[in-house]
C-alpha positions as CSV (number, residue, x, y, z in Angstrom):
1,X,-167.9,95.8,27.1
2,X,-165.3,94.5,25.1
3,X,-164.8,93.2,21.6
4,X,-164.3,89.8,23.1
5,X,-167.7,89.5,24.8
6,X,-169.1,88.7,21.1
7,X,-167.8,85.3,21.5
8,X,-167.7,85.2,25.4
9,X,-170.9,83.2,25.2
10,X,-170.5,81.4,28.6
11,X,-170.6,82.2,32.2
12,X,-167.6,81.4,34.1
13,X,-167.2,81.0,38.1
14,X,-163.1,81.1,39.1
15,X,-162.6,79.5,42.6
16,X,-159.0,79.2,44.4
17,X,-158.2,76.1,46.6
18,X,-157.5,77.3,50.1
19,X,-156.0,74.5,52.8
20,X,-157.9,74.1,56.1
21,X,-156.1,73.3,59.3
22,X,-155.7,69.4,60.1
23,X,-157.9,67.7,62.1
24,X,-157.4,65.1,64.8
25,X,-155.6,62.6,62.1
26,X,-153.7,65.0,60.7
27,X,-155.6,65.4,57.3
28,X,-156.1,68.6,56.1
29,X,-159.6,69.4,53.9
30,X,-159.4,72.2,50.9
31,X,-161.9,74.7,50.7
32,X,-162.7,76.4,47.6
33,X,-163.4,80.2,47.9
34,X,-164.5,82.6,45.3
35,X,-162.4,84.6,43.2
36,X,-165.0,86.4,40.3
37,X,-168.8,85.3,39.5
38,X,-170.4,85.1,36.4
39,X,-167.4,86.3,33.9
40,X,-168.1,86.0,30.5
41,X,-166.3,83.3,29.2
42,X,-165.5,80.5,26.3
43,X,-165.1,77.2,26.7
44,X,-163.4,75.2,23.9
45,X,-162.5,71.4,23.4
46,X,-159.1,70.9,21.8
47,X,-157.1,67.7,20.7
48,X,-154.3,66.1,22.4
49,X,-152.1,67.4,19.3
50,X,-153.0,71.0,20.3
51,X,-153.0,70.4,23.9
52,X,-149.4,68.9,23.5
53,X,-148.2,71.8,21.3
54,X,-149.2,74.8,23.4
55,X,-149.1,73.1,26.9
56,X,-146.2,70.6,26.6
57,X,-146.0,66.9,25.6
58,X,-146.8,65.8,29.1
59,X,-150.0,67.9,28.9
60,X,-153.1,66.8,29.9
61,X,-155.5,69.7,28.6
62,X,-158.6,68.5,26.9
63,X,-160.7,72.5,26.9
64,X,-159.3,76.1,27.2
65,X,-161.3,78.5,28.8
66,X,-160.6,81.9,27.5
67,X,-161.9,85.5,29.0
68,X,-160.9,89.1,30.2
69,X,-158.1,89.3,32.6
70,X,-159.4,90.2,36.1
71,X,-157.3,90.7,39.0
72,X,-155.9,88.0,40.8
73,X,-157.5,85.6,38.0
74,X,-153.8,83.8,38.1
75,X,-155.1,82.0,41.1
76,X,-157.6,80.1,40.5
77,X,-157.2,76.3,40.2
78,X,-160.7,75.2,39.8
79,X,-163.1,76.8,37.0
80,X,-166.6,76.2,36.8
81,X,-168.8,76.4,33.4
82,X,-172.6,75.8,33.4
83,X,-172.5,73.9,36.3
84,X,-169.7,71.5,35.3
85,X,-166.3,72.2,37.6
86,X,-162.8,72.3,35.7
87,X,-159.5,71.5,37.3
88,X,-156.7,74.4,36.3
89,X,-153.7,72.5,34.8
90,X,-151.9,76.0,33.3
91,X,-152.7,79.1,32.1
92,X,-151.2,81.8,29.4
93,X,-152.0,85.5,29.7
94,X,-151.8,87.8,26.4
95,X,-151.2,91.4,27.0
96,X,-153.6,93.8,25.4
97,X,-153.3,94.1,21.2
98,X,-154.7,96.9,19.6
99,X,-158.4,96.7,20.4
100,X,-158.1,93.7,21.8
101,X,-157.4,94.3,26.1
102,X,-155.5,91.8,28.0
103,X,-156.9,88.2,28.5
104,X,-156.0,85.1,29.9
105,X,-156.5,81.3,28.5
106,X,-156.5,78.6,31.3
107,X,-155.9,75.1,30.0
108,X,-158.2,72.9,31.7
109,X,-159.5,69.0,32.6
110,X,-162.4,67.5,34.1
């Protein structure tokens, strides 16, 4: 248990996009498989000024979903929160601070 999981109130699911082969037409289906289950988690709205500031002016983050690092927790493109499935548009780790171990923030859109 970490110091984090005091405001890790949310359970998060992280899934990474894996492409099928083509069928007869030649269009090829993504399959989501799991990465990590039930990771404690945050989930927080931001504004367009913030998103644009930490993500880029182009940015079209509108939540950040913040937790421990886990391995391999840079793939994932698809993050879902009580139920309610996130699209991955970028993610920033921060190395460990003090008490404080590594985490990652992804910045995310419905």
């Amino acid at each position: 248990m970490s110091i984090n999981d005091l405001f890790y109130t949310d359970k998060a699911t992280l899934m990474v996009g894996v492409a099928g082969k083509p069928n007869e037409w030649g269009i090829v289906e993504k399959n989501y498989e799991f990465i990590a289950e039930d990771i404690p988690a945050s989930l927080t709205p931001i504004s367009t000024y913030h998103s644009q500031q930490k993500y880029g002016i182009e940015s079209k983050v509108t939540f950040e979903v913040s937790m421990d690092y886990i391995e391999n927790c840079e793939l994932a493109n698809e993050i879902i929160v009580d139920n309610q499935p996130y699209k991955v548009v970028s993610y920033i780790v921060y190395p460990a601070f003090m008490c404080l171990p590594k985490s990652i923030t992804y910045g995310v859109k419905r």
